[in-house]
Short mmCIF file of the C-alpha atoms (twelve columns), coordinates in Angstrom:
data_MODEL
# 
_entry.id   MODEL 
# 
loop_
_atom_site.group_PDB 
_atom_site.id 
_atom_site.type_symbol 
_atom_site.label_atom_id 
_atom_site.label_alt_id 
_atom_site.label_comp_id 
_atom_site.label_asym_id 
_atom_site.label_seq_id 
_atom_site.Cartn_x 
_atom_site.Cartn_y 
_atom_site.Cartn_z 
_atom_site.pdbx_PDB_model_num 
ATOM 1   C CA . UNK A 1   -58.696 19.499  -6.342  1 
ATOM 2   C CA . UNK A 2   -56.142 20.790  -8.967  1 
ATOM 3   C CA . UNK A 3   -54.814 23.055  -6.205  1 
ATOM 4   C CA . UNK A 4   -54.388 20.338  -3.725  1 
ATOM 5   C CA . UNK A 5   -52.218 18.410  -6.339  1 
ATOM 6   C CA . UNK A 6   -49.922 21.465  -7.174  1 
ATOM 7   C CA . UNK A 7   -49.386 22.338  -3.524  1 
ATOM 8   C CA . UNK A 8   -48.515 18.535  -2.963  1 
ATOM 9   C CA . UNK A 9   -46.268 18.518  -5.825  1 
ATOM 10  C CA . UNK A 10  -44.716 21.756  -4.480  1 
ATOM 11  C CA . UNK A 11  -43.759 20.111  -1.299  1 
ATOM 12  C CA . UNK A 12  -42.222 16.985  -2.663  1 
ATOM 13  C CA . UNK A 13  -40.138 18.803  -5.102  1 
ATOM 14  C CA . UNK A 14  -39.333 21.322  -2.581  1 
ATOM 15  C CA . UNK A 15  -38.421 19.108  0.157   1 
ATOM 16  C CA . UNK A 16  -36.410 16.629  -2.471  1 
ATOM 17  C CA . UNK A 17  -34.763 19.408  -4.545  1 
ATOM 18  C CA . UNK A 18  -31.596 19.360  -2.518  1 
ATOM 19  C CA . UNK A 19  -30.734 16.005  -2.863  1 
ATOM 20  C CA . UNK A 20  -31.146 16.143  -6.982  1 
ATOM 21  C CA . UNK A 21  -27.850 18.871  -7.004  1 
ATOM 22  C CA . UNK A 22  -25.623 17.833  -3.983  1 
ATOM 23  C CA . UNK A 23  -22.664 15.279  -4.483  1 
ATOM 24  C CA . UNK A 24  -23.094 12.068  -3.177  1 
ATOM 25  C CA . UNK A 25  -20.777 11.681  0.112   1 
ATOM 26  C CA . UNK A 26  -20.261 8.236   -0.992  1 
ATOM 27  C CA . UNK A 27  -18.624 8.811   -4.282  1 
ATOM 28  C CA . UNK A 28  -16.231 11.086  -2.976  1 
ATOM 29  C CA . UNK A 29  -12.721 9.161   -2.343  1 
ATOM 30  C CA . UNK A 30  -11.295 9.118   0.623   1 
ATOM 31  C CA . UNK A 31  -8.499  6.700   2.772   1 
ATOM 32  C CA . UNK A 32  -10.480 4.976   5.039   1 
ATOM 33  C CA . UNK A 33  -7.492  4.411   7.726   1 
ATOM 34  C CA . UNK A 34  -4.845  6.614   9.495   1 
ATOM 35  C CA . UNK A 35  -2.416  6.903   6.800   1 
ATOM 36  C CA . UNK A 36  -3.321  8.192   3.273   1 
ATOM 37  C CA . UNK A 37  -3.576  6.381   0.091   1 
ATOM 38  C CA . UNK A 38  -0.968  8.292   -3.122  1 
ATOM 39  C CA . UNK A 39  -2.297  9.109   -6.371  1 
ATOM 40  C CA . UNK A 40  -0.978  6.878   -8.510  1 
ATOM 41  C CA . UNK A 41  0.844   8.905   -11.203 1 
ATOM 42  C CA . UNK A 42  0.111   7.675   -15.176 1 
ATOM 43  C CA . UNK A 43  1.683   4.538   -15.682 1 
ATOM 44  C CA . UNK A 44  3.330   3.726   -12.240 1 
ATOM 45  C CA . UNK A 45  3.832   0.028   -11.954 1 
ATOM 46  C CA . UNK A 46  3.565   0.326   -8.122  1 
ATOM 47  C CA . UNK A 47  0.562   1.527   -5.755  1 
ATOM 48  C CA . UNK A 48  0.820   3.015   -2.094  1 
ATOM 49  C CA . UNK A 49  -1.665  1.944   0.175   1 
ATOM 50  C CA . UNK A 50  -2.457  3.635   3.629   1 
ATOM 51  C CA . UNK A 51  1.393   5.691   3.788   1 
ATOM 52  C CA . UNK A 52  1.817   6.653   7.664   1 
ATOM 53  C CA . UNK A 53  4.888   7.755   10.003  1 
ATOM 54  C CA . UNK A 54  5.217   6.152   13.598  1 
ATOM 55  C CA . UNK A 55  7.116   8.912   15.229  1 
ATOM 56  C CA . UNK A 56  9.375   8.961   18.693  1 
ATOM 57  C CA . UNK A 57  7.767   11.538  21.167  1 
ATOM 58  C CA . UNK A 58  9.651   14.444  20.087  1 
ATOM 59  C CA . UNK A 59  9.233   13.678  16.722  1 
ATOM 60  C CA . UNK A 60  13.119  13.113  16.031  1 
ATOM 61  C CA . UNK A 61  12.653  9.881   14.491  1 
ATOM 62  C CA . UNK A 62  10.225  8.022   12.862  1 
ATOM 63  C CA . UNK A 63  9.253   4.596   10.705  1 
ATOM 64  C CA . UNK A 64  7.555   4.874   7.589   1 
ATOM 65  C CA . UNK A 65  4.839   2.483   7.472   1 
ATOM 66  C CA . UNK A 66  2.976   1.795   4.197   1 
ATOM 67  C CA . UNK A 67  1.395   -1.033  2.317   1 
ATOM 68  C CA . UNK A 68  3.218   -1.060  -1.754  1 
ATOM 69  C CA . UNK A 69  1.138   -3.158  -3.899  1 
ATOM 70  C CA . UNK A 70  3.097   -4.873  -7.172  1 
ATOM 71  C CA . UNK A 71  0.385   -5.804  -10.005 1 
ATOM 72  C CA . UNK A 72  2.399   -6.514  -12.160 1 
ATOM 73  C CA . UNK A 73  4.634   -9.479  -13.254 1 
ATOM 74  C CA . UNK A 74  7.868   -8.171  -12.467 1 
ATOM 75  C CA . UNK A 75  9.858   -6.519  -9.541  1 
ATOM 76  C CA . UNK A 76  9.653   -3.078  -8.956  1 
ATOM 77  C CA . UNK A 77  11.101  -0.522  -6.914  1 
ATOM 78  C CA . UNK A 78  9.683   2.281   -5.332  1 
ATOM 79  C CA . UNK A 79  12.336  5.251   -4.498  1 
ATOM 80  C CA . UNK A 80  11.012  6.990   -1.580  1 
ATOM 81  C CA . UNK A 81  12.264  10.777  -0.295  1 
ATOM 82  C CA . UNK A 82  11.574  12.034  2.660   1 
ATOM 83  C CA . UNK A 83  11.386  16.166  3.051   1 
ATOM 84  C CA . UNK A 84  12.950  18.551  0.467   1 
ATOM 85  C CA . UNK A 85  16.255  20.046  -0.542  1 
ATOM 86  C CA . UNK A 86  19.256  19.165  1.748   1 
ATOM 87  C CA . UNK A 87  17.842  17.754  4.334   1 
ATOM 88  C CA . UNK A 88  16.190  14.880  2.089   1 
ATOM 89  C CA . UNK A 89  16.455  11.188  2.437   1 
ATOM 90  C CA . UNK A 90  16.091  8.957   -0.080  1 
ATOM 91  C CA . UNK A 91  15.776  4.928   0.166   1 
ATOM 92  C CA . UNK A 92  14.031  2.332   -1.877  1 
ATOM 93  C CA . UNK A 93  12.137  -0.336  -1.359  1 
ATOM 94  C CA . UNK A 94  11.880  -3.648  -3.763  1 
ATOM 95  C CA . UNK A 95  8.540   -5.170  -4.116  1 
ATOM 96  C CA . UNK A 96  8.283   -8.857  -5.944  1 
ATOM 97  C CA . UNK A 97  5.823   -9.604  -8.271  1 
ATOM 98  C CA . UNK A 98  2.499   -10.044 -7.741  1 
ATOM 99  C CA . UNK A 99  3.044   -9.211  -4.097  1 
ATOM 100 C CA . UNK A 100 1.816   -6.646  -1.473  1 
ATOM 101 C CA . UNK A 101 4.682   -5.829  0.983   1 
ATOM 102 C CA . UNK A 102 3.624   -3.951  4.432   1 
ATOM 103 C CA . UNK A 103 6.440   -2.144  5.728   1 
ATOM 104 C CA . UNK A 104 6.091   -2.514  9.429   1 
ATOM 105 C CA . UNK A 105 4.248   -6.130  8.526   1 
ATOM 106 C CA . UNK A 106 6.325   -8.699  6.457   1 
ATOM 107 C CA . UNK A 107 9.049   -5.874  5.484   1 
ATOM 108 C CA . UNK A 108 11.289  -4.098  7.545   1 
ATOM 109 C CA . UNK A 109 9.634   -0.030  8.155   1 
ATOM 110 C CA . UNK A 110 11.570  2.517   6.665   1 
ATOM 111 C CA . UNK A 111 13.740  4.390   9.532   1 
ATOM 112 C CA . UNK A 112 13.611  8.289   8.771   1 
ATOM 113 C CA . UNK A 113 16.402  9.332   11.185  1 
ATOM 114 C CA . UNK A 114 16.039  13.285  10.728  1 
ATOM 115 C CA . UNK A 115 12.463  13.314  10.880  1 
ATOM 116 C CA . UNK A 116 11.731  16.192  13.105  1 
ATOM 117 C CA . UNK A 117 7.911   16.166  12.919  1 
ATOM 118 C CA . UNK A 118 5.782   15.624  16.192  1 
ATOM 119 C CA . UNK A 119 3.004   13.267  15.868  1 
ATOM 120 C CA . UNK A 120 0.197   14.752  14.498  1 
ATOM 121 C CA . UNK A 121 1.610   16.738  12.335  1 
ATOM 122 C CA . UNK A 122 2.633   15.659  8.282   1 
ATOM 123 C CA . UNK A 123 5.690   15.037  6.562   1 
ATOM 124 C CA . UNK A 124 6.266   15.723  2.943   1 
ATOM 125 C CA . UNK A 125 7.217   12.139  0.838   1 
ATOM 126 C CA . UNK A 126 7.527   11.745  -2.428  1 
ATOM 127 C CA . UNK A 127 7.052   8.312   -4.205  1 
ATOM 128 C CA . UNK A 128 8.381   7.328   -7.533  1 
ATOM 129 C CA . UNK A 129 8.358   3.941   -9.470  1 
ATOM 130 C CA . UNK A 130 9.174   2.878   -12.856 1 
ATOM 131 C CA . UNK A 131 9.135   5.187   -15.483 1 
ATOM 132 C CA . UNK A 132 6.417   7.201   -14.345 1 
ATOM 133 C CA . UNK A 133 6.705   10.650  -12.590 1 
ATOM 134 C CA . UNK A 134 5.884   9.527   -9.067  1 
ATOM 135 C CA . UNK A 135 3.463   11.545  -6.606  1 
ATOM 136 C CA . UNK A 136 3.744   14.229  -3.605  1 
ATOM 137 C CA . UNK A 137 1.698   13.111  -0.566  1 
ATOM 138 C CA . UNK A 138 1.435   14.969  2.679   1 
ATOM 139 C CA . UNK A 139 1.849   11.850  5.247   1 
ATOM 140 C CA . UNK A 140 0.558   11.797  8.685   1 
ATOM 141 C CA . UNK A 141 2.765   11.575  11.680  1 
ATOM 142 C CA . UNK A 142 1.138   9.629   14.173  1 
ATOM 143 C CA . UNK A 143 3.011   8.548   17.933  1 
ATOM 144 C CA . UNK A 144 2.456   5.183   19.050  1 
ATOM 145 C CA . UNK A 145 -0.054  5.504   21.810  1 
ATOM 146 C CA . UNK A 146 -2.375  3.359   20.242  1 
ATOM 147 C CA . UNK A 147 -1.745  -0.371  20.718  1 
ATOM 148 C CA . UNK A 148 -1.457  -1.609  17.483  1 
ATOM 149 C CA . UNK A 149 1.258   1.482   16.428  1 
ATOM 150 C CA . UNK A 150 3.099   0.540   19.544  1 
ATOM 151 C CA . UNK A 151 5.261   -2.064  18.342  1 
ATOM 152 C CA . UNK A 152 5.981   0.746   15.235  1 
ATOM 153 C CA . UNK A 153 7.853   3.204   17.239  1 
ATOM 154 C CA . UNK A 154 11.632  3.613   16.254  1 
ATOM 155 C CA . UNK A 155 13.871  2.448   18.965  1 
ATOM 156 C CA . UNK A 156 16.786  4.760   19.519  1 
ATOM 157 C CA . UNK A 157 19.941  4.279   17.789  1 
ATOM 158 C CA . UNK A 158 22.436  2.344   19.082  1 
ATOM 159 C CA . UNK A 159 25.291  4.029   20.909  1 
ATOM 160 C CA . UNK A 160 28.498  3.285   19.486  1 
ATOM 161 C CA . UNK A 161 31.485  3.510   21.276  1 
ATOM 162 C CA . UNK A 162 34.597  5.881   20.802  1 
# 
């Protein structure tokens, strides 16, 4: 009998040792959506929220399309650069407070003109507000073949005359 119990405990433990050392898949963060949530760097008064590029094709152009969550009771802005070195381009975006604004939503996406990225590939952006240092995110480039990205596509620029 006392060998039927220790074979029997073998087996549990043996068939439930695995689960007592691996990681829990459900406490691992991710961003549940296309774009990528940005660390938030120590201290930054603003949050990105699901970052993504809408891209042209050829990847010449693109929008930036992001939610920017304001928690606190004051505006903010959040400088945003696009690339590295010369070829960087910089805007900013002002978010009221107490407010979530959704570029490519209720704000305006951010046109990145010298994109050159084809969808599916990423862009490097880097995201700074208030004092803090801001964050480095790798953001996907998607093309608008989906139906809800469709109205995200860039148009092309207008032609101006000579």
């Amino acid at each position: 009998m006392l060998a039927s119990v220790a074979v029997c405990a073998a087996v549990i433990l043996g068939a439930s040792g695995c689960s007592m050392i691996s990681p829990q898949g459900t406490t691992i963060p991710y961003s549940p959506a296309d774009g990528v949530n940005v660390a938030d760097s120590a201290g930054a008064p603003l949050q990105v929220r699901n970052a993504l590029v809408v891209a042209t094709p050829d990847g010449a152009v693109g929008n930036l399309v992001m939610a920017v969550v304001n928690m606190t009771g004051q505006s903010q802005t959040l400088n945003v650069q696009v690339g590295d070195g010369s070829s960087a381009s910089s805007s900013t975006v002002q978010v009221p407070a107490h407010t979530v604004s959704s570029l490519g939503e209720n704000v305006d996406p951010l046109r990145i003109d010298a994109l050159d990225v084809k969808p599916g590939g990423t862009v490097s952006i880097y995201f700074q507000s208030g004092q803090a240092d801001g964050a480095q995110a790798n953001v996907p480039v998607l093309g608008g073949e989906e139906t809800y990205l469709t109205s995200l596509v860039p148009q092309p620029a207008a032609a101006t005359a000579p």
